[in-house]
mmJSON file of the N, C-alpha and C atoms, coordinates in Angstrom:
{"data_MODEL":{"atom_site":{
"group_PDB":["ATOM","ATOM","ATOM","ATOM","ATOM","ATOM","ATOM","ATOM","ATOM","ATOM","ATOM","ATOM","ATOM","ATOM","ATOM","ATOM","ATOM","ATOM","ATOM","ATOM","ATOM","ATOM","ATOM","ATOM","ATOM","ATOM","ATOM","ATOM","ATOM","ATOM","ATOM","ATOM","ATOM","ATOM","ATOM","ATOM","ATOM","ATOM","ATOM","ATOM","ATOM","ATOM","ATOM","ATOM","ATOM","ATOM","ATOM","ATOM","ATOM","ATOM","ATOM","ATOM","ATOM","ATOM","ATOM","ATOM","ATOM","ATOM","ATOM","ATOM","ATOM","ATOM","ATOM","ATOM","ATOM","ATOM","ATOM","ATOM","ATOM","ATOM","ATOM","ATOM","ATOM","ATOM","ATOM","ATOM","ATOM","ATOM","ATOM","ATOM","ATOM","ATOM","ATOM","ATOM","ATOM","ATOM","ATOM","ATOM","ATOM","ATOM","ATOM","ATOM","ATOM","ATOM","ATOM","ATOM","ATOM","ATOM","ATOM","ATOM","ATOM","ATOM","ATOM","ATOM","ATOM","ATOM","ATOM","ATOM","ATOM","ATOM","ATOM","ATOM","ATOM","ATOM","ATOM","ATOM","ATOM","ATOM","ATOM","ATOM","ATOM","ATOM","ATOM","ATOM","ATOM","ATOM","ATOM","ATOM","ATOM","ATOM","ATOM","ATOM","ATOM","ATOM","ATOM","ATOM","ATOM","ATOM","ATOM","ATOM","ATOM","ATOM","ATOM","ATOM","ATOM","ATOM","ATOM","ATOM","ATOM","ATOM","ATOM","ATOM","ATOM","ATOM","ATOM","ATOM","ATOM","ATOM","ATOM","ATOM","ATOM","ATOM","ATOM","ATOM","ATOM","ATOM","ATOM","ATOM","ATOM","ATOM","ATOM","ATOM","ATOM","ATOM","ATOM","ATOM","ATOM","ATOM","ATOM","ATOM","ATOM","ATOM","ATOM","ATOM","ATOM","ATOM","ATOM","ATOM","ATOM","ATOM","ATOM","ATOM","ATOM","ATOM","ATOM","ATOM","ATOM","ATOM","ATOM","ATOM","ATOM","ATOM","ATOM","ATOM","ATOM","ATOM","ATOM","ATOM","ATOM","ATOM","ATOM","ATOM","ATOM","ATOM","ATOM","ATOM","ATOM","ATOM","ATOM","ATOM","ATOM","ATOM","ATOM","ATOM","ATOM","ATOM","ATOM","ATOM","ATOM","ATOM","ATOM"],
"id":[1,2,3,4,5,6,7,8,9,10,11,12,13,14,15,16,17,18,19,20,21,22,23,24,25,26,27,28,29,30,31,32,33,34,35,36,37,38,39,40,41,42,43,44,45,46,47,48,49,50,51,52,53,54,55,56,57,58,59,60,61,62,63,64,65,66,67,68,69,70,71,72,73,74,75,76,77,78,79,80,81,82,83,84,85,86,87,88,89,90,91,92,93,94,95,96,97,98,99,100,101,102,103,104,105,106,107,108,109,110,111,112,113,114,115,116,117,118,119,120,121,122,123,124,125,126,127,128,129,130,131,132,133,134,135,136,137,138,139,140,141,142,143,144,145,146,147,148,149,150,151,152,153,154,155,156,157,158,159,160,161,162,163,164,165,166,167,168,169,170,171,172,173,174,175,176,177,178,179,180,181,182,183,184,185,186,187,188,189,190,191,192,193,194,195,196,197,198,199,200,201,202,203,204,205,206,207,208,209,210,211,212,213,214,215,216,217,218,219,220,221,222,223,224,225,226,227,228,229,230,231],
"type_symbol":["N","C","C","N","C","C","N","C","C","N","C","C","N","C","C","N","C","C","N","C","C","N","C","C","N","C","C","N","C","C","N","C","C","N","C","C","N","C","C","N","C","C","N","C","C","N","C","C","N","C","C","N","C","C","N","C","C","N","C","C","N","C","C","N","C","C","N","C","C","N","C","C","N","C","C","N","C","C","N","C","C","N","C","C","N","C","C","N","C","C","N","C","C","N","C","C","N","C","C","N","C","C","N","C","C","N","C","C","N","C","C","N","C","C","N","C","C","N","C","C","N","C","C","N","C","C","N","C","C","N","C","C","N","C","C","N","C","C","N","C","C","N","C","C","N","C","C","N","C","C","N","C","C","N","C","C","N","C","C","N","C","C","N","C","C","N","C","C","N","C","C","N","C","C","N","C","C","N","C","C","N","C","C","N","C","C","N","C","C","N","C","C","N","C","C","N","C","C","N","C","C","N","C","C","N","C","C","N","C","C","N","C","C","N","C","C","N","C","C","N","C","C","N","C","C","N","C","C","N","C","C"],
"label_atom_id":["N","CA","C","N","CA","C","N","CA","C","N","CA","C","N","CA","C","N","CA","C","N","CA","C","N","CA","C","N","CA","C","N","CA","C","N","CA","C","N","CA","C","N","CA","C","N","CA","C","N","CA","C","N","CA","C","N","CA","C","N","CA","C","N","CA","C","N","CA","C","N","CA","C","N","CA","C","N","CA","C","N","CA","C","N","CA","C","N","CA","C","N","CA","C","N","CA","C","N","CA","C","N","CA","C","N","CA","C","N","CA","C","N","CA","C","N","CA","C","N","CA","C","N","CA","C","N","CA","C","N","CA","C","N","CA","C","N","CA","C","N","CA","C","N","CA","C","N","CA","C","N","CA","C","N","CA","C","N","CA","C","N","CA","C","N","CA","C","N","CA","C","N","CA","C","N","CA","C","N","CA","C","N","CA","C","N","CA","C","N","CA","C","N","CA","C","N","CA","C","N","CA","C","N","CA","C","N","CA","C","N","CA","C","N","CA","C","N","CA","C","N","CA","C","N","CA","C","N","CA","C","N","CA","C","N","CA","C","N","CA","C","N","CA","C","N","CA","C","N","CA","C","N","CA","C","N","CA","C","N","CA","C","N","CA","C","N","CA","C"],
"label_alt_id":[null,null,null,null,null,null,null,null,null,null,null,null,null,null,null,null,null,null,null,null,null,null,null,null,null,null,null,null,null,null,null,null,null,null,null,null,null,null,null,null,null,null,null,null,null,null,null,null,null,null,null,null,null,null,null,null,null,null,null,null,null,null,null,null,null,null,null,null,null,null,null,null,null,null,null,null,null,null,null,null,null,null,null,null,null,null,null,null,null,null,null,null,null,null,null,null,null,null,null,null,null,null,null,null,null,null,null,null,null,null,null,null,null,null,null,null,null,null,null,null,null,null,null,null,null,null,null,null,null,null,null,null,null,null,null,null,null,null,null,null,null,null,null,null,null,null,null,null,null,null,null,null,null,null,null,null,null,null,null,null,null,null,null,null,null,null,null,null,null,null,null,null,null,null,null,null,null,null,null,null,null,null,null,null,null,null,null,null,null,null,null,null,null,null,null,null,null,null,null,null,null,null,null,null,null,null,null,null,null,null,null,null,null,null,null,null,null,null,null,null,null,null,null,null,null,null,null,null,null,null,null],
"label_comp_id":["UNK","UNK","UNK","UNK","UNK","UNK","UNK","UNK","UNK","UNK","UNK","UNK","UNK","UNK","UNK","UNK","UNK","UNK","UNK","UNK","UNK","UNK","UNK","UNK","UNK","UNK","UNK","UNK","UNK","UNK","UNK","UNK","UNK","UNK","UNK","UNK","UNK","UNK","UNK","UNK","UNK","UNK","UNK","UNK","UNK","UNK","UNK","UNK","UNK","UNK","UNK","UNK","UNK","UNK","UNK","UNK","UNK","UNK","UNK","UNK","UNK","UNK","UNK","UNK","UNK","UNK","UNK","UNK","UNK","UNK","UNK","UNK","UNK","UNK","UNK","UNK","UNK","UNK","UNK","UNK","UNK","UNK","UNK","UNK","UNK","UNK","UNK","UNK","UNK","UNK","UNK","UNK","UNK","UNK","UNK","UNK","UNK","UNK","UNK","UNK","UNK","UNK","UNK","UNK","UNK","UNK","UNK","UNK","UNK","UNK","UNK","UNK","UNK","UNK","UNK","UNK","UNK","UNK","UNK","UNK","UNK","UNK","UNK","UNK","UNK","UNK","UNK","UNK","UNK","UNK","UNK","UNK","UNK","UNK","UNK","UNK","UNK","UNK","UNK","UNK","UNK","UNK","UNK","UNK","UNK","UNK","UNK","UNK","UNK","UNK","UNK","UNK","UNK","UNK","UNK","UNK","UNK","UNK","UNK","UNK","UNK","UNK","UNK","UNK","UNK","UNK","UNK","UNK","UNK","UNK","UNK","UNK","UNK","UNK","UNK","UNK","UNK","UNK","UNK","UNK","UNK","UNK","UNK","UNK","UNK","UNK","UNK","UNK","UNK","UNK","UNK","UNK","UNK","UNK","UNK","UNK","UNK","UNK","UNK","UNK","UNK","UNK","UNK","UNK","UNK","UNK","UNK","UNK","UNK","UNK","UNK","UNK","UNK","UNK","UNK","UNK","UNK","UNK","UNK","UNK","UNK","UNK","UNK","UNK","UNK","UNK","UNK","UNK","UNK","UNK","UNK"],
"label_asym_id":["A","A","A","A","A","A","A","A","A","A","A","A","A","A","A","A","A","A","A","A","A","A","A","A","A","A","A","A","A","A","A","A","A","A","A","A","A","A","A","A","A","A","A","A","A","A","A","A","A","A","A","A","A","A","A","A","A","A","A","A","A","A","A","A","A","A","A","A","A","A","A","A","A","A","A","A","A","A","A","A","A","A","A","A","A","A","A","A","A","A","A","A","A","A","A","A","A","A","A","A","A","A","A","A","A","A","A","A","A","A","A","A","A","A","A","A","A","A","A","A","A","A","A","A","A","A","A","A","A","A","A","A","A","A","A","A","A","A","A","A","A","A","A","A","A","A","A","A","A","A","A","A","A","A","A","A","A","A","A","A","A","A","A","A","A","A","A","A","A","A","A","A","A","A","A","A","A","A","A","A","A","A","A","A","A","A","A","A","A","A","A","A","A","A","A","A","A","A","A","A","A","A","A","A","A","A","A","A","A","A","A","A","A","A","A","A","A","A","A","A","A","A","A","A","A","A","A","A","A","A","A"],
"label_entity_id":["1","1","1","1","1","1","1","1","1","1","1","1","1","1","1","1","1","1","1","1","1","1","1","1","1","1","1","1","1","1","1","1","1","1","1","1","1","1","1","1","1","1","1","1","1","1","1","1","1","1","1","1","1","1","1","1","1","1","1","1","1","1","1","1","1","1","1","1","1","1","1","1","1","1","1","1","1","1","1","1","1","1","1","1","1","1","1","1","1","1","1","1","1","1","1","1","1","1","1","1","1","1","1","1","1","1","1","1","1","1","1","1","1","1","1","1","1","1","1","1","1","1","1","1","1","1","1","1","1","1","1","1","1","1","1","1","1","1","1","1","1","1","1","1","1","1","1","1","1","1","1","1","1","1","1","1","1","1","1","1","1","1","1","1","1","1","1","1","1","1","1","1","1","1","1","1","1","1","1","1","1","1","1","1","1","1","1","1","1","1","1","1","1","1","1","1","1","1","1","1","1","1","1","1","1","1","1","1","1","1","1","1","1","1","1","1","1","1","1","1","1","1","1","1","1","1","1","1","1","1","1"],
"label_seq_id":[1,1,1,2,2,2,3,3,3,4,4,4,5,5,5,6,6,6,7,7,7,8,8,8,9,9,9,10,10,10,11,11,11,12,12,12,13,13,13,14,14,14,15,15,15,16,16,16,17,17,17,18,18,18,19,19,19,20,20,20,21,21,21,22,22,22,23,23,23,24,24,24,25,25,25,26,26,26,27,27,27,28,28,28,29,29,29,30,30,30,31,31,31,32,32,32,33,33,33,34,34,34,35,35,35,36,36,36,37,37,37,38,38,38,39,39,39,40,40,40,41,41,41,42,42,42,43,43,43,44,44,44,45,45,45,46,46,46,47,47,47,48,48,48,49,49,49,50,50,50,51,51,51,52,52,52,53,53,53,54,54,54,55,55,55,56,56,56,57,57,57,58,58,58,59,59,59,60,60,60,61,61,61,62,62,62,63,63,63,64,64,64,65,65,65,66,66,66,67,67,67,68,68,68,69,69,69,70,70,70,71,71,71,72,72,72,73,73,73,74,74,74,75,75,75,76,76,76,77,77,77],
"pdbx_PDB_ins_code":[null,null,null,null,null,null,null,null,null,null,null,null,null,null,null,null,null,null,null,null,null,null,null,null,null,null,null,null,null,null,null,null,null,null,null,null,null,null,null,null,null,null,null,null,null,null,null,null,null,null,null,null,null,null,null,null,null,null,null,null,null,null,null,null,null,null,null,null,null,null,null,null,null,null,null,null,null,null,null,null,null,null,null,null,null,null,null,null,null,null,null,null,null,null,null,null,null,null,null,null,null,null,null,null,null,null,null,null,null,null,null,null,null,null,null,null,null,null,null,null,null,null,null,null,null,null,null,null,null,null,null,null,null,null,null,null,null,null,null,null,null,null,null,null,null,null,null,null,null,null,null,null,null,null,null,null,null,null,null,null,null,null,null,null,null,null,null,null,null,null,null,null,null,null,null,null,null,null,null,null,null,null,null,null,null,null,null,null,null,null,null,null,null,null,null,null,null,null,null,null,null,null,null,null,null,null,null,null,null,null,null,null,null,null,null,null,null,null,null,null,null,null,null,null,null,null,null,null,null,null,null],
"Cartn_x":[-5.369,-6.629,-6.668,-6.101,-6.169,-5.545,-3.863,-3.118,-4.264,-5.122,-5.619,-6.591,-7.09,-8.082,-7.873,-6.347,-5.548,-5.319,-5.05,-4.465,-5.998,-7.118,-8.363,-8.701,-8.337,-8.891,-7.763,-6.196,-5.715,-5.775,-6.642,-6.707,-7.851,-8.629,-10.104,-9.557,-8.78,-8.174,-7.538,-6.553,-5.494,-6.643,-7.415,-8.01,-9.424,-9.342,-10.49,-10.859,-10.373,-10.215,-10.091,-9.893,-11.022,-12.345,-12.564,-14.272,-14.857,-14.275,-15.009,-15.402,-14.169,-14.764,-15.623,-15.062,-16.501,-17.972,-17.828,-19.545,-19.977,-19.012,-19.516,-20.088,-19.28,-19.413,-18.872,-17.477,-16.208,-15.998,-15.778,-15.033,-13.761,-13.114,-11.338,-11.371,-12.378,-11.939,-10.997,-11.021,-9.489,-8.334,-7.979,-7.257,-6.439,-7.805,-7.258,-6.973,-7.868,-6.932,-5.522,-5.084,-3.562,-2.797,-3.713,-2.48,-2.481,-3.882,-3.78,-2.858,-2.74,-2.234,-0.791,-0.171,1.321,2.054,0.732,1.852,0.885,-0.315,-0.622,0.193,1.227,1.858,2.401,2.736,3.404,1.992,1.857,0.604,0.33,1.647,1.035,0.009,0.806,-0.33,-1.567,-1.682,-3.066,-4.187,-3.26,-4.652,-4.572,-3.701,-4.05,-4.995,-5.05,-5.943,-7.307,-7.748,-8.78,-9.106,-8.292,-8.792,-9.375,-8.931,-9.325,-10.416,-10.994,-11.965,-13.136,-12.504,-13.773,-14.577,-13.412,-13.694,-14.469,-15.556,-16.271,-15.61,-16.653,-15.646,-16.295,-15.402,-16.069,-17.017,-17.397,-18.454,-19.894,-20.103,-21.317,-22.135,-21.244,-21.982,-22.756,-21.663,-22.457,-23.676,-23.811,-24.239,-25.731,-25.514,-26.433,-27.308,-26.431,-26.746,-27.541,-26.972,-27.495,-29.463,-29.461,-30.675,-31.384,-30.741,-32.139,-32.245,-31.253,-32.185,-33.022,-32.805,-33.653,-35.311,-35.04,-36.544,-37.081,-36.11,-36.625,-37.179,-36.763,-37.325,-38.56,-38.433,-39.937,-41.113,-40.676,-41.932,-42.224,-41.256,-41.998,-42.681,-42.633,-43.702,-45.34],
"Cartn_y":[67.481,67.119,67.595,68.725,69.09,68.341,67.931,67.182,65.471,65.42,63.811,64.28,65.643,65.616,65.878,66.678,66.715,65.669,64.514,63.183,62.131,62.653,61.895,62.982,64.018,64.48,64.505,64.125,63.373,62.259,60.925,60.129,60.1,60.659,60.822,61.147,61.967,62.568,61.541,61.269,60.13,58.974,58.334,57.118,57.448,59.003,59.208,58.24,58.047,57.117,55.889,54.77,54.264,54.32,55.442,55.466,55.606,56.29,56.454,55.19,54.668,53.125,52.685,52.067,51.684,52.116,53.577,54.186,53.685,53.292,53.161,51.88,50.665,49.404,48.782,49.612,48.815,47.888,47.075,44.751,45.672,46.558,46.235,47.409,46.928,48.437,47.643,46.604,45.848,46.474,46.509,47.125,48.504,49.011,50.647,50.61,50.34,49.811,49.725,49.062,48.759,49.436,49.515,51.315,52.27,52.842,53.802,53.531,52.463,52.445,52.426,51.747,51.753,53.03,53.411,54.478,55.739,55.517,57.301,58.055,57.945,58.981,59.654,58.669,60.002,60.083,61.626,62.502,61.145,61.147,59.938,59.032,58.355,57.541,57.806,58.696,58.845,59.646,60.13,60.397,59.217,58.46,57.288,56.358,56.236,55.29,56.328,57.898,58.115,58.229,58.214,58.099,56.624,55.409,54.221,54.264,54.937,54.472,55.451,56.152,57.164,56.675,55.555,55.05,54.432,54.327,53.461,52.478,50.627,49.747,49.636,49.303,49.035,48.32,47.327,46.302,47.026,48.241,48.723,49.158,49.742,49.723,48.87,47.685,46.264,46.021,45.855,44.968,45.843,47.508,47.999,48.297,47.932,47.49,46.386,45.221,43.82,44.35,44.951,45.61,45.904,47.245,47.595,47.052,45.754,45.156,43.866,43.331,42.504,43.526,44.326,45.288,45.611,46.034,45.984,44.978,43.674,42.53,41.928,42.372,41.826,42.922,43.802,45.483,44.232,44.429,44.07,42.449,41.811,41.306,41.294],
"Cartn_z":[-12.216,-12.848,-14.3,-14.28,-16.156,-16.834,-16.071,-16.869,-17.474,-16.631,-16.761,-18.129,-18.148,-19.05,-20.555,-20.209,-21.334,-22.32,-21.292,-21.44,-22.669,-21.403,-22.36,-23.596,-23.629,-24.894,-26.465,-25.847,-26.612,-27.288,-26.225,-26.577,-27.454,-27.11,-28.171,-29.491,-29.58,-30.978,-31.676,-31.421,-31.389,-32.178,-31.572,-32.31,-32.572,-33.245,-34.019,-35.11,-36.056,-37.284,-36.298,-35.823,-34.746,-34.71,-34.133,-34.13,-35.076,-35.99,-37.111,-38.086,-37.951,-38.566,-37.485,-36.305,-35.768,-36.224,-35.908,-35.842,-37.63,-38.693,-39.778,-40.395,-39.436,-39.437,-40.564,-40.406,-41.283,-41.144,-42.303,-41.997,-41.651,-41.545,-41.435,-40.199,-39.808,-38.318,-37.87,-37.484,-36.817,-37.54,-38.458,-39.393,-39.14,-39.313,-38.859,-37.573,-36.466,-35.147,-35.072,-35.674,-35.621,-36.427,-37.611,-38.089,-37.211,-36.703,-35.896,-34.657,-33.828,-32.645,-33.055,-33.98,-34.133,-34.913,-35.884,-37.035,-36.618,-35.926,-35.967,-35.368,-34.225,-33.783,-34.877,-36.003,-37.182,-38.093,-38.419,-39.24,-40.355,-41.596,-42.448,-41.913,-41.17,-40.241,-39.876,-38.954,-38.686,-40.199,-40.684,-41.733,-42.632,-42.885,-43.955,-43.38,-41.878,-41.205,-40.954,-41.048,-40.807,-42.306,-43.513,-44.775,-45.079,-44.684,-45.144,-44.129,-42.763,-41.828,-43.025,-43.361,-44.111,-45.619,-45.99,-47.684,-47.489,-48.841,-49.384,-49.686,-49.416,-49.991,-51.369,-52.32,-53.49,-53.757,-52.66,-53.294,-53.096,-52.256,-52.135,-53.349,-54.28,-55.354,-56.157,-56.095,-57.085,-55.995,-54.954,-53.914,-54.359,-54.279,-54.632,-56.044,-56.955,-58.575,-58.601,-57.702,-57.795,-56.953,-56.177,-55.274,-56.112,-56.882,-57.655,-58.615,-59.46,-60.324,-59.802,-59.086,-57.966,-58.403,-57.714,-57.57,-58.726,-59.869,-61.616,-61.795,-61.589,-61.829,-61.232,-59.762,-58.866,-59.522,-59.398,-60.532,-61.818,-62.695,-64.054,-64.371,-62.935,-62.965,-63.138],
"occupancy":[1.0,1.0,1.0,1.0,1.0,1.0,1.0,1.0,1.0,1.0,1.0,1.0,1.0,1.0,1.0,1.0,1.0,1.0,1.0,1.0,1.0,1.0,1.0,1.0,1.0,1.0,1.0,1.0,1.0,1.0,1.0,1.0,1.0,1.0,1.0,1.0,1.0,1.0,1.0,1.0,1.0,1.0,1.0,1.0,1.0,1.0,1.0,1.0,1.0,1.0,1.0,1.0,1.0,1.0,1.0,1.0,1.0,1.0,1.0,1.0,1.0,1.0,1.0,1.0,1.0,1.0,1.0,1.0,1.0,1.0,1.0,1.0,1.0,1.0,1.0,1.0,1.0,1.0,1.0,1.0,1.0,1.0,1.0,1.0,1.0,1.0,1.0,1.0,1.0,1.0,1.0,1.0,1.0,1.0,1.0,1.0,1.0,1.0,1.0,1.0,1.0,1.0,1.0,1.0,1.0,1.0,1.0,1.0,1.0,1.0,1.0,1.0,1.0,1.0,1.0,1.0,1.0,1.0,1.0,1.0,1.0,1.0,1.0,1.0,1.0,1.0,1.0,1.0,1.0,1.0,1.0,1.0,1.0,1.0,1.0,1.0,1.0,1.0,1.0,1.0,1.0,1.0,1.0,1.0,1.0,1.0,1.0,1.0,1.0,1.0,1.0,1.0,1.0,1.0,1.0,1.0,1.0,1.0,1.0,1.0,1.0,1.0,1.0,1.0,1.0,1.0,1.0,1.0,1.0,1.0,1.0,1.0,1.0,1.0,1.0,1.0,1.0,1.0,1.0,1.0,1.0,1.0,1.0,1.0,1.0,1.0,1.0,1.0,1.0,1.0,1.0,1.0,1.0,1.0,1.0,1.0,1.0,1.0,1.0,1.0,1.0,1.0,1.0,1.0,1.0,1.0,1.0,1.0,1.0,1.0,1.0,1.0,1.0,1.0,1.0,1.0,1.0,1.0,1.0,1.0,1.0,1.0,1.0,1.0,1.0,1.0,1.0,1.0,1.0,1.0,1.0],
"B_iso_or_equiv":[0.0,0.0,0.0,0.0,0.0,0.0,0.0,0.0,0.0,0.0,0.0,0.0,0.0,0.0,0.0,0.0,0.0,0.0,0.0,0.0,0.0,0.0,0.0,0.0,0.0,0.0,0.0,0.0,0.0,0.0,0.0,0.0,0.0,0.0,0.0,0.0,0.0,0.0,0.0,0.0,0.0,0.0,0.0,0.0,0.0,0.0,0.0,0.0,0.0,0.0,0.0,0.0,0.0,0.0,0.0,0.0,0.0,0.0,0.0,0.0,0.0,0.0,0.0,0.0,0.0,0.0,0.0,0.0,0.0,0.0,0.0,0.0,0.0,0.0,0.0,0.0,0.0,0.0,0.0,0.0,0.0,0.0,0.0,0.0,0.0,0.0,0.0,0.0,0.0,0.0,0.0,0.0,0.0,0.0,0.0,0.0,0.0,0.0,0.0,0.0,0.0,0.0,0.0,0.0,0.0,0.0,0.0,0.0,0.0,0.0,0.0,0.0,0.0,0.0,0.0,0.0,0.0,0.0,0.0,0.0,0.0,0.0,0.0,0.0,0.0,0.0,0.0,0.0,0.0,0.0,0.0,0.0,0.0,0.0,0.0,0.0,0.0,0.0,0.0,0.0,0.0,0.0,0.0,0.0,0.0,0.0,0.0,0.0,0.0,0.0,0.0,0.0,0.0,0.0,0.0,0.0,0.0,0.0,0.0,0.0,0.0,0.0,0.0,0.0,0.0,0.0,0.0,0.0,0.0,0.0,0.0,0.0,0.0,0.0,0.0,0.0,0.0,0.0,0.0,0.0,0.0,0.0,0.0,0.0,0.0,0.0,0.0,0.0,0.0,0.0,0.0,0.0,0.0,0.0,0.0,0.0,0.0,0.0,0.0,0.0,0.0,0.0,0.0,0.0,0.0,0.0,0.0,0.0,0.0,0.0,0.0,0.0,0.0,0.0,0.0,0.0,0.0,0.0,0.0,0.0,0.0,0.0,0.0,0.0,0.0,0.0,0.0,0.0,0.0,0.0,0.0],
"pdbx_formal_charge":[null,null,null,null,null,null,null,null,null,null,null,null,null,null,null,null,null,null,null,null,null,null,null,null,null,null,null,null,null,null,null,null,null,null,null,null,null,null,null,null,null,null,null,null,null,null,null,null,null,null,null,null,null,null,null,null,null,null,null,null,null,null,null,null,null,null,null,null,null,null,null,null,null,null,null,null,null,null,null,null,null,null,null,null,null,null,null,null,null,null,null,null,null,null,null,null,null,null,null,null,null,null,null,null,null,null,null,null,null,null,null,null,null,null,null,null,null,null,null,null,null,null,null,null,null,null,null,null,null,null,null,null,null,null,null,null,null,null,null,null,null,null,null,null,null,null,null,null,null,null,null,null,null,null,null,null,null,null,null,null,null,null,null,null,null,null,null,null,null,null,null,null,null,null,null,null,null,null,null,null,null,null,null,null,null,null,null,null,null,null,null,null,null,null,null,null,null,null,null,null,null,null,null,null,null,null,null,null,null,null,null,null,null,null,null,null,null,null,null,null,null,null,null,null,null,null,null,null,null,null,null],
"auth_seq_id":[1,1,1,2,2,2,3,3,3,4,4,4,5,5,5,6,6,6,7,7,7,8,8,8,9,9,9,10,10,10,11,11,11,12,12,12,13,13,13,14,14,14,15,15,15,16,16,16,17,17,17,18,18,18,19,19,19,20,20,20,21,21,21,22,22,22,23,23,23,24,24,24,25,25,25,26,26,26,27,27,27,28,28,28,29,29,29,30,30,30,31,31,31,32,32,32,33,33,33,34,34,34,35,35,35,36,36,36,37,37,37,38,38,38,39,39,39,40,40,40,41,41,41,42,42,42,43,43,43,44,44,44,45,45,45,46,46,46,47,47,47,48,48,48,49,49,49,50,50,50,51,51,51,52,52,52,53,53,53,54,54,54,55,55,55,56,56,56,57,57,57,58,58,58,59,59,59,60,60,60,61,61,61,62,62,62,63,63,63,64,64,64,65,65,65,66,66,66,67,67,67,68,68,68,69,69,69,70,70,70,71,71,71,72,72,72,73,73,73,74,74,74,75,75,75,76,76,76,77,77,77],
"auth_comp_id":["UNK","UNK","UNK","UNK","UNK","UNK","UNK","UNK","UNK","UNK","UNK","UNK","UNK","UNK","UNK","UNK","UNK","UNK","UNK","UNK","UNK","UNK","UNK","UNK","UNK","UNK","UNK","UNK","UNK","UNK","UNK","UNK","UNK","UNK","UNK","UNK","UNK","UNK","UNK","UNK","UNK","UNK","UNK","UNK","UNK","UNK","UNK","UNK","UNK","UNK","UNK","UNK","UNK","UNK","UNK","UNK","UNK","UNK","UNK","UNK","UNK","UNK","UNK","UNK","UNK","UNK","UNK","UNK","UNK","UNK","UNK","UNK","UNK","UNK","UNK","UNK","UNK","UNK","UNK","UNK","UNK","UNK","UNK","UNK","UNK","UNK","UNK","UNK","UNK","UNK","UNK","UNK","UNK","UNK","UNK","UNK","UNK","UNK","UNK","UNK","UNK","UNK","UNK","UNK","UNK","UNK","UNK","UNK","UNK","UNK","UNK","UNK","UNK","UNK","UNK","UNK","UNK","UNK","UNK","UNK","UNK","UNK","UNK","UNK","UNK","UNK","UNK","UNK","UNK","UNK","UNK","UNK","UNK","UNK","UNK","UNK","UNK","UNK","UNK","UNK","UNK","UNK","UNK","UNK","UNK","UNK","UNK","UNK","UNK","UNK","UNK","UNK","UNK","UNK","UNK","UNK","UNK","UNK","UNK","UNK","UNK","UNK","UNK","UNK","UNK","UNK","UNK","UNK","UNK","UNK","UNK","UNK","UNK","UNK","UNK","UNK","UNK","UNK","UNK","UNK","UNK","UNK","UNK","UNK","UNK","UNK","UNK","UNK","UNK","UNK","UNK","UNK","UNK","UNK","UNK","UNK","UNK","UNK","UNK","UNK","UNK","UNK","UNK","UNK","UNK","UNK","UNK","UNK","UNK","UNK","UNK","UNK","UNK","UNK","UNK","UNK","UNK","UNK","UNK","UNK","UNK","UNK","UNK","UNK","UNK","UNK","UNK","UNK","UNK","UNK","UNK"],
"auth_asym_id":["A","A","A","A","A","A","A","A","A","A","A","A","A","A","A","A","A","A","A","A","A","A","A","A","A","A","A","A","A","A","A","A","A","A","A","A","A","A","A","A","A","A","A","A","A","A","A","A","A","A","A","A","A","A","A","A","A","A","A","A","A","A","A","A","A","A","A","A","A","A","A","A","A","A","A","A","A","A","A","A","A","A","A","A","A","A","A","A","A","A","A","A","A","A","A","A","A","A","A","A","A","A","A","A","A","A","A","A","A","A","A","A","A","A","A","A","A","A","A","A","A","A","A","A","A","A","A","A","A","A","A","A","A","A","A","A","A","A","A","A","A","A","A","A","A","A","A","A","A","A","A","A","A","A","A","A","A","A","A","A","A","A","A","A","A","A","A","A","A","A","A","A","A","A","A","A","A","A","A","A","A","A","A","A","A","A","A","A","A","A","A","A","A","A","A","A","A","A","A","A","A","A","A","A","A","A","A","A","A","A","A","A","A","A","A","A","A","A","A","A","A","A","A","A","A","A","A","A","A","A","A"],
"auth_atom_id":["N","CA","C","N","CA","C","N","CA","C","N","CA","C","N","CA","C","N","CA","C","N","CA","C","N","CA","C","N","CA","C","N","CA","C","N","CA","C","N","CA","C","N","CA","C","N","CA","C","N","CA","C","N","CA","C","N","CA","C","N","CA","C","N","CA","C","N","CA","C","N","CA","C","N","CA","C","N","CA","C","N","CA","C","N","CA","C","N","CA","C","N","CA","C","N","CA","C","N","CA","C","N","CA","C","N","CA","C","N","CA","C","N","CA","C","N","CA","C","N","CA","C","N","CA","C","N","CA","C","N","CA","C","N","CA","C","N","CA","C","N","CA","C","N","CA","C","N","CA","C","N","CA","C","N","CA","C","N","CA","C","N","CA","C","N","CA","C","N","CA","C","N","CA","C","N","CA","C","N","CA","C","N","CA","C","N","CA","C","N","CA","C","N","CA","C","N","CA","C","N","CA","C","N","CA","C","N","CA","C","N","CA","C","N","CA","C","N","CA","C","N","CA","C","N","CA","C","N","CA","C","N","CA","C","N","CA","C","N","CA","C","N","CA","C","N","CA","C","N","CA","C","N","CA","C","N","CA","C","N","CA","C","N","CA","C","N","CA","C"],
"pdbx_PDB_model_num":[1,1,1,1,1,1,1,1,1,1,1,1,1,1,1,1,1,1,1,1,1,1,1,1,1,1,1,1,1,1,1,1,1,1,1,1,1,1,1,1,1,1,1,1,1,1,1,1,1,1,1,1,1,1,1,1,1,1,1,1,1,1,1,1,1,1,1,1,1,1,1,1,1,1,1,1,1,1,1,1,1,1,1,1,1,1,1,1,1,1,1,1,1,1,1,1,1,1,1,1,1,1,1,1,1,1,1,1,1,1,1,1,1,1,1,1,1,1,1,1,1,1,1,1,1,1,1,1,1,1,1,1,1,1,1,1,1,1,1,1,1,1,1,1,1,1,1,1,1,1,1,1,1,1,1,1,1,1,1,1,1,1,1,1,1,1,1,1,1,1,1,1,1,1,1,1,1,1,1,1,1,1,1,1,1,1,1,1,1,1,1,1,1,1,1,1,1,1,1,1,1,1,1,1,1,1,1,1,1,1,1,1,1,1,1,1,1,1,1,1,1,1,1,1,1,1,1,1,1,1,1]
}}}
């Protein structure tokens, strides 16, 4: 029985960067998925896939530039 729990608390570890994109609502969690499942057994791997589950994508900024001048504009009406 330990060996089985051993087994699930590896796996939790293992496709952390996984969840982490999930829980963030990454477009490329598919992505890291498949880095993680093929290259995390080696370290590079798994931290380059829990580093890209952790990044900002660049467009959040504009998306959010474009927001608040939207709202500058509806105000100085």
């Amino acid at each position: 029985m330990s060996g089985f729990v051993a087994l699930m608390i590896w796996t939790m570890l293992y496709f952390w960067p996984t969840a982490v994109a999930l829980n963030k609502k990454r477009a490329n969690t598919g992505a890291v998925f498949m880095l993680n499942l093929f290259l995390g057994w080696t370290l590079i791997g798994w931290v380059v896939a829990l580093c890209w589950a952790m990044t900002t994508p660049r467009n959040d900024g504009a998306k959010i530039d474009a927001l608040v001048k939207a709202i500058n504009e509806r105000n100085a009406k």
